[in-house]
N, C-alpha and C positions, 0 to 999 in steps of 0.2 A: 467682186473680190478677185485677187490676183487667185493661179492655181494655186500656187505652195500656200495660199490663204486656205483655198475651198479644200485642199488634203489636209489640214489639221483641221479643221473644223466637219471632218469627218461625209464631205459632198462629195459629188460626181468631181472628178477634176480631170484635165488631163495634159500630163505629163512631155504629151506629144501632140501637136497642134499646128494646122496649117504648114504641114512639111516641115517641120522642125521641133527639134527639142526643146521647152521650154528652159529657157536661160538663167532662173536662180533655182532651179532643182537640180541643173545637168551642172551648175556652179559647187552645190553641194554634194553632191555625189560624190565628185572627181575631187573634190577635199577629202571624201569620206575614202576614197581607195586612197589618198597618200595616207591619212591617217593610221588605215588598216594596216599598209606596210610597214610602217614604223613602230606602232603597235605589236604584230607578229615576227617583230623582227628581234625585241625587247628580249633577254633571257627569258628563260621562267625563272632562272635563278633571282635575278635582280625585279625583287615582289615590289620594293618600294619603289623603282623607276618607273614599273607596269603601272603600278595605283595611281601614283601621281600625273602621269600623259593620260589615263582616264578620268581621273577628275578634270583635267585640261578640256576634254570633249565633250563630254556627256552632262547631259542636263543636271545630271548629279551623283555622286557617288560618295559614298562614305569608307565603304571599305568591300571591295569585289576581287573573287580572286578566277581570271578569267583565262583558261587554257586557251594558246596559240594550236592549231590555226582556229582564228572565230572571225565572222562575217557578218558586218550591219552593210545597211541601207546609205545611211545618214548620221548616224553617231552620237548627234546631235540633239537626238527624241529619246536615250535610253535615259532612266533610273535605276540606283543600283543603291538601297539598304545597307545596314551593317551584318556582312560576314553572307557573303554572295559566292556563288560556285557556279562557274560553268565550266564541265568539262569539254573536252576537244572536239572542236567539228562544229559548233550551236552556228545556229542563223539566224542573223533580227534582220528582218525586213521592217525596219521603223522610220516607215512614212505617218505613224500616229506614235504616239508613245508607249512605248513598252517600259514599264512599272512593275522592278524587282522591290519586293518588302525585304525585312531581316531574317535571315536564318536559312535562307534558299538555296538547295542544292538543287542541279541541273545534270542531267548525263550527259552523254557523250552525243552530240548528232541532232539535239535537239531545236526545234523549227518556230520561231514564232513570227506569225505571217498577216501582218496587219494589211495588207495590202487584198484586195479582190478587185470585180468584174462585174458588172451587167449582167443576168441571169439575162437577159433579152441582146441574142446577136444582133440586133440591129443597132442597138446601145453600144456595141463594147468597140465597135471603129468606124471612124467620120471615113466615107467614100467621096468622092465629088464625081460629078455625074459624068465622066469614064470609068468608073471602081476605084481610082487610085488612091490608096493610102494620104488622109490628112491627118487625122488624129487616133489618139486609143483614149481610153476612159478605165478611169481607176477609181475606187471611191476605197477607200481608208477609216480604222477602226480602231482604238487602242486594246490596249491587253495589259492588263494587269494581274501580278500572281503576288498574294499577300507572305504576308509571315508565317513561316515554318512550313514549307509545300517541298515538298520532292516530285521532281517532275524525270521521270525514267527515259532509257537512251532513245533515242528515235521518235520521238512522240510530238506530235504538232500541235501548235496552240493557232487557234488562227484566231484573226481580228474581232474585238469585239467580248470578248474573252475575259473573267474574272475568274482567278483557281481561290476560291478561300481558303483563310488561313487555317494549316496544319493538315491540309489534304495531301493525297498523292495520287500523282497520275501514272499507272502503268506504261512499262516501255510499250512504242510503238503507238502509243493509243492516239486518236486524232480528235481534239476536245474540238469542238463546232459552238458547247454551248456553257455558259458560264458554270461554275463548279461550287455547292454547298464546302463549307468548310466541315473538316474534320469526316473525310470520306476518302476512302479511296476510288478512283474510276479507272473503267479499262476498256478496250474496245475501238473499234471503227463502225460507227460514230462511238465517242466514249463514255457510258454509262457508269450509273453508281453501282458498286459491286459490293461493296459492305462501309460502314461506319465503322470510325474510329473511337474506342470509348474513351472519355474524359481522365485526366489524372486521378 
């Protein structure tokens, strides 16, 4: 499989290989930063210009209301539900897909980081037998945050990640591991800290 094959299909890949940057991720990216400019460039006033140049990119979107400045990866891996909030500052790093449900607010600054690393330094960069730099190794993980979640300012979701529906995650908190619905969690690493009772 080509890399951009082996990062969506959630394997080792790597992005950087044999002294160079792989040619249809480094092709997407640099779509993805003119995108973003265009994007953040958009009023906030003019909501129906912003909505529509995101349905343009995004794997899909129904109705997302996304505070400038905001930073993806690729663009191209987000889902975005009906009646989506991010406020100011959010980062996708979606090298796998990041999967917003309906009803989702988002604070300010908030991280979702599909992307990691080789727990084994010997795994995470190709040397050639001088030490020098051939490749790095990435392996990619989606994230998905269902219907009706509040996910508080600062709080990192990282790859791999399901917040269930109608939970909240406290600002700051750094979720590592998928999330019961209908709980709130808080902390580093993020724990459940109480249930939310039913209507």
């Amino acid at each position: 499989m080509e890399e951009y094959d082996k990062m969506l299909a959630g394997e080792y890949n790597f992005p950087f290989k044999n002294g160079v940057p792989n040619e249809r991720m480094s092709k997407l990216r640099e779509k993805a930063r003119i995108d973003l400019e265009t994007f953040n460039a958009i009023p906030k006033s003019e909501f129906e210009a912003r909505l529509t140049f995101l349905k343009s990119i995004t794997k899909k979107c129904d109705k997302a209301f996304i505070n400038s400045p905001v930073t993806w990866e690729y663009g191209c891996h987000l889902s975005f539900g009906n009646v989506v909030f991010l406020n100011v500052g959010c980062l996708l790093l979606d090298g796998a897909e990041i999967k917003f449900g309906n009803r989702v607010m988002v604070g300010p600054r908030a991280m979702f980081l599909t992307s990691d690393h080789p727990l084994e330094p010997e795994k995470r960069l190709l040397l050639d037998k001088n030490g020098e730099l051939e490749g790095a190794c990435t392996i990619n993980k989606p994230i998905c945050v269902m219907d009706d979640v509040f996910i508080g300012a600062g709080a990192i979701i990282l790859g791999g990640v399901t917040i269930g529906s109608g939970s909240t995650v406290g600002a700051g908190s750094v979720v590592t591991k998928s999330v019961p619905k209908r709980v709130v969690v808080a902390g580093n690493p993020a724990k459940v800290i109480r249930t939310i009772p039913s209507k």
